[in-house]
N, C-alpha and C positions, 0 to 999 in steps of 0.2 A: 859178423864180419870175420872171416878167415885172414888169419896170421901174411899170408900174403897180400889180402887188399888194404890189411888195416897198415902195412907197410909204405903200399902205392900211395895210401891219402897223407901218409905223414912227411914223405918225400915231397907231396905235393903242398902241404901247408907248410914244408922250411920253403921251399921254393916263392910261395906268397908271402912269405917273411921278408924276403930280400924284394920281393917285384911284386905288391899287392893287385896292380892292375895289368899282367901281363894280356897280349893280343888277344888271345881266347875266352877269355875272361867275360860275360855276360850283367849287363844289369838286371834284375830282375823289375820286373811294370805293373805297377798297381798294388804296391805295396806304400806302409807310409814312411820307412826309411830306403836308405841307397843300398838295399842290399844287391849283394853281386853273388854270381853263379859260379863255380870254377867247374867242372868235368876232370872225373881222374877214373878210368878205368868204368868199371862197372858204376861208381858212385860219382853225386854230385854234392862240393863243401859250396854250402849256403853261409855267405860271410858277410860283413860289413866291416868298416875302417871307422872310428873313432879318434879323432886326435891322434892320429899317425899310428893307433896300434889297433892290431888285426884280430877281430870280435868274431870266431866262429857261432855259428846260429844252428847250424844242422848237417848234418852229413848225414846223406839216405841213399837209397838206388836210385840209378839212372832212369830205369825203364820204365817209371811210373809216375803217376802224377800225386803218389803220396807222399811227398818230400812236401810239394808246394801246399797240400791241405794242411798236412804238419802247420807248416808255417803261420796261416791262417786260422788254422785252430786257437795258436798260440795269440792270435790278436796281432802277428808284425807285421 
């Protein structure tokens, strides 16, 4: 990740600091916890909420469906 997108995700994970469930914000389906989707530029932060504090899981590229194998791979 280059110096500028790894900026965009970190703007956007203070932003889910203050507002974890903002509008855009996706669930992901068929997974076995409440993970949530964010979109930030090129990449998408794969997150979940714990007792009110904000559990990154993955930050990958958007344009592909290896973020979600990731995920799967890992068993979440």
């Amino acid at each position: 990740m280059n110096r500028k997108h790894a900026g965009q995700v970190a703007l956007k994970l203070l932003s889910l600091l203050a507002n974890p469930r903002p509008p855009d914000v996706e669930t992901i389906k068929g997974t076995r916890a409440n993970y949530l989707r964010a979109d930030m530029g090129e990449y998408r932060i794969i997150y979940t909420i714990d007792n009110d504090m904000l559990r990154v899981v993955l930050v990958g590229k958007r344009n592909d469906d290896e973020i979600y194998k990731e995920l799967h791979r890992k068993g979440l």
